[in-house]
C-alpha positions in Angstrom: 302.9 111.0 258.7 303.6 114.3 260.4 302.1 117.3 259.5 305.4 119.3 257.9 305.7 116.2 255.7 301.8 116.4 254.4 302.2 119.6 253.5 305.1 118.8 251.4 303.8 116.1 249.7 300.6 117.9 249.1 302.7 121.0 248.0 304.6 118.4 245.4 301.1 117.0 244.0 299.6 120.1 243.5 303.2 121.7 241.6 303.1 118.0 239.6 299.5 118.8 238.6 300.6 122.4 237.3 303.2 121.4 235.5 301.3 118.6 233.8 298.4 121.0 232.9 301.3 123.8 231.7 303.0 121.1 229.6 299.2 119.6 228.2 298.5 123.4 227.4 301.6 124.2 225.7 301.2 120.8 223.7 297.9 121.5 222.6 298.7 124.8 221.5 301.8 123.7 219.7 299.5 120.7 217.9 296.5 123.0 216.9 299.5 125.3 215.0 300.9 121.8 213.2 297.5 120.8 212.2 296.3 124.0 210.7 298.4 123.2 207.6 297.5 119.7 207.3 293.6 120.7 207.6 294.3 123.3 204.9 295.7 120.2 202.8 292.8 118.0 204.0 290.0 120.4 202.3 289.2 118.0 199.4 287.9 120.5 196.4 288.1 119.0 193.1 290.8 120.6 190.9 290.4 120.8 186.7 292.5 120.7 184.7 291.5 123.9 183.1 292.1 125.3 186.1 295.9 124.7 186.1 298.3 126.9 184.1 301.6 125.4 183.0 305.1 127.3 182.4 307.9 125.2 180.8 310.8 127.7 182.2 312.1 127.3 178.5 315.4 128.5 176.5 315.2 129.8 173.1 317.9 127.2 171.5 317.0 124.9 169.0 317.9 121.6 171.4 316.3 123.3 174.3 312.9 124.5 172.4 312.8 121.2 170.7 312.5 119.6 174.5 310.0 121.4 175.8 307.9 121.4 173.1 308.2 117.2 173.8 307.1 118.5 177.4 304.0 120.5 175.9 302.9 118.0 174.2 303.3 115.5 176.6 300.8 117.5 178.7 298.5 118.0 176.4 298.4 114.0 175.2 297.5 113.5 178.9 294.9 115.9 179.0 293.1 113.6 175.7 294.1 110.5 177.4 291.9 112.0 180.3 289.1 113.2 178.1 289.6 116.5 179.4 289.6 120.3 176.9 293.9 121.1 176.7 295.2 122.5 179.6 297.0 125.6 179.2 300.8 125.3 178.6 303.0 128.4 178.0 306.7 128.5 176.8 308.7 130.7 178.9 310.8 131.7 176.1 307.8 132.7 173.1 305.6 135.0 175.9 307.7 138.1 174.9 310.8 139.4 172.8 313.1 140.0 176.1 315.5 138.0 177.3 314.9 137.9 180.8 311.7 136.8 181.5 313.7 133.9 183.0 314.0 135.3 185.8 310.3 135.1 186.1 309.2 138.2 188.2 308.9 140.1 184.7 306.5 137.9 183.4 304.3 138.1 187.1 302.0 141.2 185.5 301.4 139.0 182.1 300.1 136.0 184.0 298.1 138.2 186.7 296.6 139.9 183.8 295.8 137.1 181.2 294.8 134.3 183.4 294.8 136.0 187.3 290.4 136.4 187.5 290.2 132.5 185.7 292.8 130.2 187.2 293.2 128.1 190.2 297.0 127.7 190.2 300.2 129.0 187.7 302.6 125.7 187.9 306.5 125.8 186.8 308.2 122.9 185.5 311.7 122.8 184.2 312.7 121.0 180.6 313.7 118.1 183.1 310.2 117.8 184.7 307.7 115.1 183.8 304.1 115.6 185.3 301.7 113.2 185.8 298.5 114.9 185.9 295.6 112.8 187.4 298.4 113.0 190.5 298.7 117.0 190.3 295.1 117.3 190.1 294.7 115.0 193.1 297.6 116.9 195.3 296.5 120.5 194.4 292.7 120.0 195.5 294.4 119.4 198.8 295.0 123.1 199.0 292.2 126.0 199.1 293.3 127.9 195.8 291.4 131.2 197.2 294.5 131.3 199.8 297.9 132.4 199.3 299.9 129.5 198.5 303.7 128.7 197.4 304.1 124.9 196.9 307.4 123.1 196.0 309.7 120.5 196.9 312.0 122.2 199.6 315.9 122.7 199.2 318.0 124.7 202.0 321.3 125.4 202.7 323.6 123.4 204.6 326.4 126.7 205.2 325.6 130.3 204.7 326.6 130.5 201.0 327.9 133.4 199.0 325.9 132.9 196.4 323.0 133.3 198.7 325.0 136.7 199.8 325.1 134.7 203.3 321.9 134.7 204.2 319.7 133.6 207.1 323.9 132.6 208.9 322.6 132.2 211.8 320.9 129.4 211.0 320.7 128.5 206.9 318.4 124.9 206.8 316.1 127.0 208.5 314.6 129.2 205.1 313.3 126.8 202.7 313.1 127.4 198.6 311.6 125.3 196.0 313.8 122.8 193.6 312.6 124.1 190.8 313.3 120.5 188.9 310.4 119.6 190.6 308.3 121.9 189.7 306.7 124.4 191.9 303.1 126.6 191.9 301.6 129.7 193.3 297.8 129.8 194.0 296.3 132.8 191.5 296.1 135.5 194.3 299.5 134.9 195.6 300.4 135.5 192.2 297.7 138.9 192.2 299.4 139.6 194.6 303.1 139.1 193.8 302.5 141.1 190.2 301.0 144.1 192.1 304.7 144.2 193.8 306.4 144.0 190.6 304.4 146.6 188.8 304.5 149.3 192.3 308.3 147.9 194.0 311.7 148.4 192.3 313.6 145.3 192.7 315.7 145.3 196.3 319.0 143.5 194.3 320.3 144.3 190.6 321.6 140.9 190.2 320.3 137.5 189.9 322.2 134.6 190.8 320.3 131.6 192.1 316.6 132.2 190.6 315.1 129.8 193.0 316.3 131.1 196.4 315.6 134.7 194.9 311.9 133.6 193.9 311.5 132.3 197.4 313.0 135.2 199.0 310.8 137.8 196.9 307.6 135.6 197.8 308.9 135.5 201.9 309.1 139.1 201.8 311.2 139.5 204.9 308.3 137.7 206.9 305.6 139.5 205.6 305.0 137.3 202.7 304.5 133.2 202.1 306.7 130.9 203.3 307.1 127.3 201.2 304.6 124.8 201.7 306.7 121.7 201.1 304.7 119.0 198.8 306.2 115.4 199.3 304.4 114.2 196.2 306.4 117.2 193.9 309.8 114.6 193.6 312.6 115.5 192.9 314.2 111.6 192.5 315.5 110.8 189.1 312.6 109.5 186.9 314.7 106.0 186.5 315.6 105.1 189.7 312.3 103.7 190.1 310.4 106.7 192.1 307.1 105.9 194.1 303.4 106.3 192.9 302.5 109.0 194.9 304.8 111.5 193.7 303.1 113.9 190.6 306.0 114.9 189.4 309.6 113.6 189.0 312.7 115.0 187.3 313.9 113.1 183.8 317.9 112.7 183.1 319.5 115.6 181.0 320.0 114.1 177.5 322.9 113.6 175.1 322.9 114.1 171.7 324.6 111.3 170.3 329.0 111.2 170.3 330.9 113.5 172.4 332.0 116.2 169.8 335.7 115.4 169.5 339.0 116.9 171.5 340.3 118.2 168.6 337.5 120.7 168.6 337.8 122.5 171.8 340.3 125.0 172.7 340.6 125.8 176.2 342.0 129.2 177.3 342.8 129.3 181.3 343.2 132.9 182.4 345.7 133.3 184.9 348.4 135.5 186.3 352.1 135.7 187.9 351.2 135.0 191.8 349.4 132.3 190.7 351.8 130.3 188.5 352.9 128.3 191.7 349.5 127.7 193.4 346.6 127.6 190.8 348.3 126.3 187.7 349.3 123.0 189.1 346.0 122.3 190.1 345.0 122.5 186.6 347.3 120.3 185.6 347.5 117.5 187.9 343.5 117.0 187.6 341.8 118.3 184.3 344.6 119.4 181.6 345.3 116.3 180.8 341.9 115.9 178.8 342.2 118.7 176.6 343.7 118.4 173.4 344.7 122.3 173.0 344.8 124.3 175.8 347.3 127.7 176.7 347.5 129.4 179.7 347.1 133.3 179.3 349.1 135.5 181.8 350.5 139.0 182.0 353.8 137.8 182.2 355.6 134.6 179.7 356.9 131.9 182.2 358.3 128.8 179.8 357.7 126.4 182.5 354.3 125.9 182.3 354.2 127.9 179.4 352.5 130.9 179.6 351.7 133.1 176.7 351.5 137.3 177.6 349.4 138.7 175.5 350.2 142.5 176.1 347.4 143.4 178.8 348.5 143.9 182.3 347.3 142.1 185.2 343.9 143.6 187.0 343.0 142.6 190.5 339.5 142.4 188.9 337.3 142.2 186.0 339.9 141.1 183.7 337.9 142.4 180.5 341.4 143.5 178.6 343.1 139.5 178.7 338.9 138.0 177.9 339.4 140.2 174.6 342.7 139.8 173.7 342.1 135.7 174.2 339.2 136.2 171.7 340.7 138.0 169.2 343.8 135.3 169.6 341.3 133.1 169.0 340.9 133.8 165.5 344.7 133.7 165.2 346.8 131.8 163.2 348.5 131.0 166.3 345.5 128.5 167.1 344.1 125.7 165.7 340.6 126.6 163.9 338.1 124.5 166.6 334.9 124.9 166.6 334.2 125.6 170.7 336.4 128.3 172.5 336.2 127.4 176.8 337.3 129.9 178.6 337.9 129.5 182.8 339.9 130.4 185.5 342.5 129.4 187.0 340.9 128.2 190.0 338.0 126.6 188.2 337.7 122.7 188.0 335.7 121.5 184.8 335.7 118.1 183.2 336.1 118.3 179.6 335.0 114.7 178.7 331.6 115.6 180.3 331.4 118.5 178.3 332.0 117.1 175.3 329.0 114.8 175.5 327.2 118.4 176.8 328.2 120.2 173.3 326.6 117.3 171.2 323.3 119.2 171.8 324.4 122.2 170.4 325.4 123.4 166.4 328.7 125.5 166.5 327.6 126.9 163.3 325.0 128.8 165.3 326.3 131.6 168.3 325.8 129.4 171.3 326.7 130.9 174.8 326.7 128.7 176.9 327.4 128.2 180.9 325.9 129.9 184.0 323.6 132.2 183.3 322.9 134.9 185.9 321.5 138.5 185.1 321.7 142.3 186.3 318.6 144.6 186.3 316.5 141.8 184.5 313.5 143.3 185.9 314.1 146.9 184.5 315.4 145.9 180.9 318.7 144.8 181.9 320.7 141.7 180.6 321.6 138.3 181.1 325.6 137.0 181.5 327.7 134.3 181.6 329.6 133.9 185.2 333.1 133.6 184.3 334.1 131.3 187.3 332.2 128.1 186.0 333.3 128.5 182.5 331.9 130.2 179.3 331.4 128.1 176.7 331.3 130.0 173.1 330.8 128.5 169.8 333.0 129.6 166.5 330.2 131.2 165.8 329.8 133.4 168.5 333.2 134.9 168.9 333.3 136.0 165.2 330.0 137.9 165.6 331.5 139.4 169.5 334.0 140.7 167.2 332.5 141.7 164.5 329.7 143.5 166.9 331.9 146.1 167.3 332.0 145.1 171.2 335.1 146.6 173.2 336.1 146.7 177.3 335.7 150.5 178.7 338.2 149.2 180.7 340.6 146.3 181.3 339.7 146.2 185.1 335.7 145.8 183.4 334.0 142.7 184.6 334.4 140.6 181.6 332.0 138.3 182.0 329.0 141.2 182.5 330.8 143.5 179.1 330.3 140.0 177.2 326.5 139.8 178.5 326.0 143.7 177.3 327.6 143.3 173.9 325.7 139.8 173.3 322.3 141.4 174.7 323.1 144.6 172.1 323.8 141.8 169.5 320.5 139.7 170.3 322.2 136.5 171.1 321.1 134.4 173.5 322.7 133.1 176.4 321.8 129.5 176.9 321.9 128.1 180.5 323.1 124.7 181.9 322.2 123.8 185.6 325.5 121.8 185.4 327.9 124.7 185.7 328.9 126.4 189.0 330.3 129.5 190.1 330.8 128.3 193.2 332.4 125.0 195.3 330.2 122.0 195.9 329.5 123.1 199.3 328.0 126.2 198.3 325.3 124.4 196.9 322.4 121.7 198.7 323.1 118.3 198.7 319.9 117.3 197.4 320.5 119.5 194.4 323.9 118.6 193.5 323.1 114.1 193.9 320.8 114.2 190.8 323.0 115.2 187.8 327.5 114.6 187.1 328.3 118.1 187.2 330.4 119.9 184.0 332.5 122.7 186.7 333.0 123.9 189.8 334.7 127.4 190.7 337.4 128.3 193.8 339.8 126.7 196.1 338.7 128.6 199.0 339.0 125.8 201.9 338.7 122.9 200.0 341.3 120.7 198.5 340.3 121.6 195.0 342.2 117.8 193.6 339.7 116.0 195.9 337.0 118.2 194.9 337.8 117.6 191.3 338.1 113.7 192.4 334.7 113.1 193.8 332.3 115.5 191.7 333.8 115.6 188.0 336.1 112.7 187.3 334.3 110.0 185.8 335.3 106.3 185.1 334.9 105.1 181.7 332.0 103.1 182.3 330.3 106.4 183.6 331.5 107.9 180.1 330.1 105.0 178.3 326.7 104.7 180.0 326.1 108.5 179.6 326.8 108.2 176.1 324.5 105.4 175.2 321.8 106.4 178.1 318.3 105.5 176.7 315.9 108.2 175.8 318.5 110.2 174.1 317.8 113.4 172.0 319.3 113.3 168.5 320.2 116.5 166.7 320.6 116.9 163.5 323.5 119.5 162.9 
């Protein structure tokens, strides 16, 4: 071997060697960041039950108090069956008079306060979540509770979203925020921590939209805050399709009521105008119409073809607050035939009717029920809670007589409609009531994992999608799927 080609292969072994050592480095660097977390979760200190506070994120309707207090007490016959003193277990809904302490953050100072020096861990569960507790105990004393943490099963996006205002676009899977079915917790100082915010920040956004991404945002902190510790055992499978043993918790089926409250007692009023007679209207009619027993279209100008009825308020690019009134008002007409539940969409929103009818059997229309999507403006400053229009507000017979008779009026037509209704019903103390199975916004604005658990009631825009397909594959059922969610097992029964 000559002497050029010794150096070269001695030059090749020792840049071989480098590059190994380099890539060994690197590698154990990398592993000694991955395990951290895991040795955090390998710490084994006991957890107690007393240790754990619960938070049913409740609603102040009969149907929905009645079904978490079957949650609360669910809990606490666990804790007896475990010989262990009652956990505590809080109802979202009876910890104050206002209406937004959904939105959680407002209650943060309450919880640091009453339970912030004595508790391990504050854990949300929905009216959906079942816990097992020996489980939770078990998977929580993985985790040092005198650390910072934010636990939950993770959702992410699979597109920038709007609802999400297009956040993190570059790259959406990458920010992670808890499905709240699943139930999620915060260690006691995170939640110090987070109520000190609340009590010295004013809130960065007005509105809320999508609680859970929201929560998780507040808690990130633009980086400077915790991130999501995902928690394989919080499930988020269906409690009957037969989940594992290690999960502690799962997510039970919504419940029906009994019989779908009939057609006949539905009107549906589709707000629409001229430009869209041609494009938006035959959408409605070639997919959901044709389940509705009364149902008019509302317009700003009268077009017999479809028919359209003008009732006297121009056309608004926006807000629409003049036509919401006027169809409210008509409402009580005797142009209309006295129902007991007044729907009111868009034109571009897609809604099955036969789902919702099994929906209302939960509900008394005797009472003022508001139902649909709830979001909220300035909820953390005394503000007020709304239904979005685009996935369909529900009202009772109830309800619209007291809008009226509330002395509630549009400051302008253009007004958003939807927010002037969530004024005049906060001013009139009536409670929205929410339902995870209304949407503002098109399937793919929402994560996959999320939308596979439940059959959705609407869906809102055409914006590219075929709105007839969408309608096809997320809200048309088959009249087994009708039958089976009528006679599912487990079912609530209320007595109207």
């Amino acid at each position: 071997m000559t002497s050029d080609c010794c150096c070269t292969w001695f030059t090749n072994i020792c840049w071989s060697f480098l590059l190994l050592l380099g890539v060994l480095c690197c590698t154990d660097s990398s592993v000694r960041e991955g395990t951290a977390q895991v040795k955090e979760r390998s710490l084994d200190r006991q957890t107690e039950l007393n240790q754990v506070v619960f938070v049913i994120q409740s609603q102040r309707s009969a149907h929905h108090t009645r079904w978490a207090e079957q949650h609360r007490q669910d809990l606490l016959h666990q804790a007896t069956s475990l010989h262990q003193d009652p956990p505590v277990v809080l109802l979202l809904h009876n910890l104050s008079d206002y209406e937004g302490n959904w939105s959680i953050l407002p209650i943060m100072p309450y919880l640091s306060a009453t339970f912030g020096k004595n508790c391990s861990w504050i854990f949300f569960i929905e009216e959906v979540t079942v816990v097992k507790i020996p489980r939770l105990l078990q998977v929580l004393s993985h985790f040092d509770a005198g650390k910072e943490w934010f636990l939950g099963s993770p959702l992410h996006d699979d597109e920038s979203t709007i609802i999400h205002h297009y956040a993190f676009f570059d790259d959406p899977s990458s920010f992670k925020y808890p499905d709240f079915a699943a139930g999620w917790g915060l260690s006691c100082p995170l939640l110090n921590r987070l109520a000190e915010r609340v009590n010295s920040e004013s809130p960065k956004s007005d509105f809320t939209i999508d609680l859970k991404h929201e929560i998780a945002l507040y808690i990130w902190h633009e980086g400077r805050g915790s991130t999501l510790t995902p928690v394989p055992e919080f499930c988020a499978e269906v409690l009957e399709s037969g989940v594992s043993d290690h999960c502690a918790t799962v997510v039970d089926k919504l419940p029906t009521c009994g019989e779908p409250v009939k057609q006949e007692e539905i009107f549906v009023a589709v707000k629409t105008c001229t430009k869209f007679h041609t494009d938006r209207v035959p959408v409605v009619k070639q997919t959901w119409a044709r389940d509705a027993a009364f149902l008019e279209y509302y317009s700003d100008s009268t077009d017999p073809s479809i028919p359209t009825i003008d009732l006297g308020v121009p056309n608004t690019e926006r807000g629409h607050c003049g036509k919401t009134f006027a169809i409210l008002k008509h409402f009580f007409s005797n142009d209309i035939p006295e129902c007991q539940w007044l729907v009111i969409v868009d034109d571009d929103t897609l809604i099955s009717l036969p789902r919702l009818r099994r929906l209302l059997s939960c509900y008394n229309p005797k009472e003022p029920v508001c139902l649909g999507e709830r979001y909220g403006y300035g909820l953390i400053q005394n503000g007020y809670s709304y239904i979005t229009g685009g996935g369909g507000m529900v009202l009772s017979r109830a309800a619209v007589r007291r809008i009226l008779s509330g002395g509630c009026r549009c400051y302008s037509d253009d007004a958003p409609d939807d927010m002037v209704l969530g004024m005049c019903l906060s001013s009139l103390r009536v409670h929205i009531t929410h339902s995870p199975l209304f949407h503002q916004a098109r399937p793919d604005d929402y994560p996959k994992k999320f939308l596979a658990r439940e059959k959705h009631i609407s869906f809102h825009k055409h914006w590219n999608v075929d709105p007839v397909d969408v309608y096809k594959r997320w809200l048309m059922d088959t009249v087994e799927e009708g039958r089976e969610a009528v006679n599912r097992p487990g079912q609530i029964k209320e007595e109207l």
